[in-house]
N, C-alpha and C positions, 0 to 999 in steps of 0.2 A: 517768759514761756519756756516750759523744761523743753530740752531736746529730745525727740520721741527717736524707740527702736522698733519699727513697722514688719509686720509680715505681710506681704502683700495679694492683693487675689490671685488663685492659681483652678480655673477648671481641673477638677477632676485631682486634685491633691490636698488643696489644703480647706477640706470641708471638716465638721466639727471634731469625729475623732483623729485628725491629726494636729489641730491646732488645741485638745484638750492634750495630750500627752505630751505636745512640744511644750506646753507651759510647764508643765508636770515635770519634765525630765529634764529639759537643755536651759533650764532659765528663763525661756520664756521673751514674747515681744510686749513691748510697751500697749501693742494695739495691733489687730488680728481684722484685716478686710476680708471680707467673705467673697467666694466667687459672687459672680453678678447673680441677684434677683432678678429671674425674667417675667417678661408679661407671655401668660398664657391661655387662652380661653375667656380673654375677659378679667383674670384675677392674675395674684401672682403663682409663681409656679409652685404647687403645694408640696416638691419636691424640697425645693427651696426652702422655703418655710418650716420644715420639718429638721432641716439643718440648724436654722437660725434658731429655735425655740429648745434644741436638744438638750437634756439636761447635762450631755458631753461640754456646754458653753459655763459652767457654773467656777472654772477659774480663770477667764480672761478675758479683758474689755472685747468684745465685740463690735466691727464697725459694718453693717450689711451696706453694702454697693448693686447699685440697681442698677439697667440697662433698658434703655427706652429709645423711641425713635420719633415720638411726636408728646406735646403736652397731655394730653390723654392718657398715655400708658405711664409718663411721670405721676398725673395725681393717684392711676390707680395704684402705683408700685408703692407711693406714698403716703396715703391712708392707709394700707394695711399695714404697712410695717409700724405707724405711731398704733394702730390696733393693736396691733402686739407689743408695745411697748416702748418701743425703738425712737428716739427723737437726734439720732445722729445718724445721717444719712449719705452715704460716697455715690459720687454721679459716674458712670463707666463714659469717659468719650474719648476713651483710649483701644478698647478690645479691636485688633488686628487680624480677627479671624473674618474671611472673606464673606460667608455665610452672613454676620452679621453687620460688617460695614455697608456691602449692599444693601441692604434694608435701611438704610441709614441709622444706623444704633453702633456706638462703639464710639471708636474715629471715622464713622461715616458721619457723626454729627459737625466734623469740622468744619463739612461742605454745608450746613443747616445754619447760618447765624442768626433766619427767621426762627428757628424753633427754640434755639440757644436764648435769644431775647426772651422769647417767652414764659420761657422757664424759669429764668432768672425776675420776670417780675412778679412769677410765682413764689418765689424765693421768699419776695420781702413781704409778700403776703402772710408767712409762715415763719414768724420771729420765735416761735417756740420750738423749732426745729434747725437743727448746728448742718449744714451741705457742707462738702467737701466736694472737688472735682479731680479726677483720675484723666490725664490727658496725655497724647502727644503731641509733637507740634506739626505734624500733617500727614495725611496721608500717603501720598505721592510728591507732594510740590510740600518742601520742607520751609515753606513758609504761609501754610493754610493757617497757624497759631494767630497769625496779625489779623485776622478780619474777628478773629473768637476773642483774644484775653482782654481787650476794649467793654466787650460786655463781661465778660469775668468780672472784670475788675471793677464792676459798678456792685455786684453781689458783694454780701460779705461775708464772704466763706471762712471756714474752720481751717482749710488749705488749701494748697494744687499742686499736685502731686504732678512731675513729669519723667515720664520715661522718655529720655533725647534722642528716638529711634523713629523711623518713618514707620506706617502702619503698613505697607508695602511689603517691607523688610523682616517683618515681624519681629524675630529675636538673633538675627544674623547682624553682620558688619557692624561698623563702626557707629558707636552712640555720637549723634551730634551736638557736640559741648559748645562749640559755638551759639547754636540757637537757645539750649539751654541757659546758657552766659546771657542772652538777650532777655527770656524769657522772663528768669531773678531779678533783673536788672526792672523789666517796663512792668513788674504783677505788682497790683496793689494788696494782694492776698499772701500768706506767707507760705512760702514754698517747700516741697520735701522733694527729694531726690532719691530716682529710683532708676536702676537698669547697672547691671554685670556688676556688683558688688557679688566676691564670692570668698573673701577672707576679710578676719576683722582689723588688719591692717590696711585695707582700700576706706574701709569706712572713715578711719581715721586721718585716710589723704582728703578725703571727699569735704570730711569735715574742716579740716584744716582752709584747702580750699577756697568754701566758700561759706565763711563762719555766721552768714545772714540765713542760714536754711533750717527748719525748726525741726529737720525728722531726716532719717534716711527707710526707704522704703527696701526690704530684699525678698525676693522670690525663687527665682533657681538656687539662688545661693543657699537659700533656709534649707531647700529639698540636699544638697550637694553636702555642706555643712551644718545640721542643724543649730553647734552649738556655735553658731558665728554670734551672736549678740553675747552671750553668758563670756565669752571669749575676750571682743570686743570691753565690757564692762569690765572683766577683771583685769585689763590691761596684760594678757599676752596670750599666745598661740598654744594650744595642747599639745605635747609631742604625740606624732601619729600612732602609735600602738594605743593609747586613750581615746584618738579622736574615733578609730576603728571601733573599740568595743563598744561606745557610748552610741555609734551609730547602726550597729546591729542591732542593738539594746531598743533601741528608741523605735526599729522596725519592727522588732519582737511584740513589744504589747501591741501593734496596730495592726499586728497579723494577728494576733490573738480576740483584739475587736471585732476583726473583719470573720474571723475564724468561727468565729457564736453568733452571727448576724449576716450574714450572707449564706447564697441556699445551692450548695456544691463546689464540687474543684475546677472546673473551671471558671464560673464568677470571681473566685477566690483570687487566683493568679490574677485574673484579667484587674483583678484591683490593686493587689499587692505588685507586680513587675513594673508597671511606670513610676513608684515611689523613688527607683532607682535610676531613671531617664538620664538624670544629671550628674550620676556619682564617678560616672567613669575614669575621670582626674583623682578621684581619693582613694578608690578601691582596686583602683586596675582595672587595666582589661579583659584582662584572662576573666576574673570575678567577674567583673561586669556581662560579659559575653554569657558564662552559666549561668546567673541568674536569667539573662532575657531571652533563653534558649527554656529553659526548665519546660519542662511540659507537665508535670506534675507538683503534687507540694509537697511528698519527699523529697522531690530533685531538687524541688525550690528551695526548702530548706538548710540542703545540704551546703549547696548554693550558696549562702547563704553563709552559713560557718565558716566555711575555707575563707573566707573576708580575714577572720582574725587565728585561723591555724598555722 
């Protein structure tokens, strides 16, 4: 099985125009998770949908990741998307936002191992269709993963993706590699590794590591670095004045998307400023502070230049 290079889901970042231009520009990931499809009104969200079907998807494998809380909203989230085409499908029971673990959706499903069975015998119902599962290994009690990868592991999934982070936690503290270490160790599904890769020299300790894992998954780091994979692949680091212009470069056309497709200046920022959430390590502070200060999109712009002046 090749070793895959994953972009992983990121609300409110890496929906279709930024995972067409990251293909397009920085090399590109092996395989592109979409933020979660949610259930809304009975159907999925046709916000969603509109992502996943965009002709912005026409150069990179797309994997859409749903979010459900009971068997119900999995069959619906999952007939539509084989509707639309789609026969490879990522299960969210990972998402660490409060809103939806309460609902039991996310890592609220850890605490569900009735609904988790369920799903999974719906699984084998559905031999025309590749699951994959997006996990942590608990929410609170960093070892809610042992009463779930028991039924995982009866499925047979495409992967299981884990981020070794409490859903508590969200994206602070220390990843827990111990559990992670357990987790490779007991999955009968093969595993990908995802959480704080943010240079393509960690990928390669990761790999190194633990040479049974068929993928590394990265997210902040994609937004931070885009060109960590193309990096990664050519076996070495960009000196920073390249990594700088390649990364205004790469914001440039998605302001320019968002520039002919969104309806004023303010929408505008409000979409383009969090692009930047992560960069404050690469760009500085100074930079970083005027862009997330900017109140206009000259200001934004200018912002924006001084990166590489």
């Amino acid at each position: 099985m090749d070793f895959k290079l994953i972009a992983a889901p990121m609300q409110g970042y890496t929906e279709a125009p930024f995972r067409h231009f990251h293909a397009r520009l920085s090399g590109g990931a092996d395989e592109y998770y979409t933020p979660f499809i949610r259930f809304e009104q009975g159907h999925a969200r046709p916000k969603d949908m509109r992502d996943l079907t965009s002709p912005l998807n026409d150069n990179h494998t797309v994997v859409p990741q749903i979010i459900f809380k009971d068997l119900d909203e999995f069959r619906t989230l999952t007939d539509e998307l084989v509707s639309a085409g789609f026969h490879r499908i990522d299960l969210n029971m990972g998402c660490p936002f409060p809103p939806q673990v309460n609902r039991g959706r996310g890592a609220g499903l850890l605490r569900r191992p009735d609904i988790i069975k369920q799903v999974v015998q719906e699984i084998h119902q559905r031999p025309e269709i590749s699951f994959s599962v997006k996990m942590r290994p608990g929410i609170d009690n960093i070892r809610d993963w042992e009463n779930i990868l028991p039924l995982l592991n009866v499925a047979k999934l495409a992967a299981l993706t884990v981020h070794p982070r409490l859903a508590a936690n969200q994206y602070s503290g220390d990843l827990e590699i111990r559990q992670f270490e357990r987790i490779l160790l007991t999955s009968a599904n093969p595993v990908i590794f995802n959480g704080d890769i943010t240079t393509p020299d960690q990928i390669d300790v990761i790999r190194r590591r633990y040479p049974e894992i068929i993928g590394i998954m990265v997210g902040r780091g994609l937004l931070m670095r885009p060109s960590i994979f193309d990096e990664y692949r050519n076996g070495y680091e960009i000196e920073r004045a390249k990594l700088l212009l390649q990364l205004v470069a790469f914001h440039q056309y998605i302001f320019e998307y968002y520039d002919e497709t969104l309806n004023g200046e303010v929408h505008l920022l409000q979409k383009m400023k969090p692009f930047w959430d992560y960069s404050e390590t690469i760009i500085g502070r100074r930079n970083w502070k005027a862009i997330k200060k900017s109140s206009s999109v000259p200001g934004y712009l200018a912002a924006v230049r001084n990166i590489i002046i």
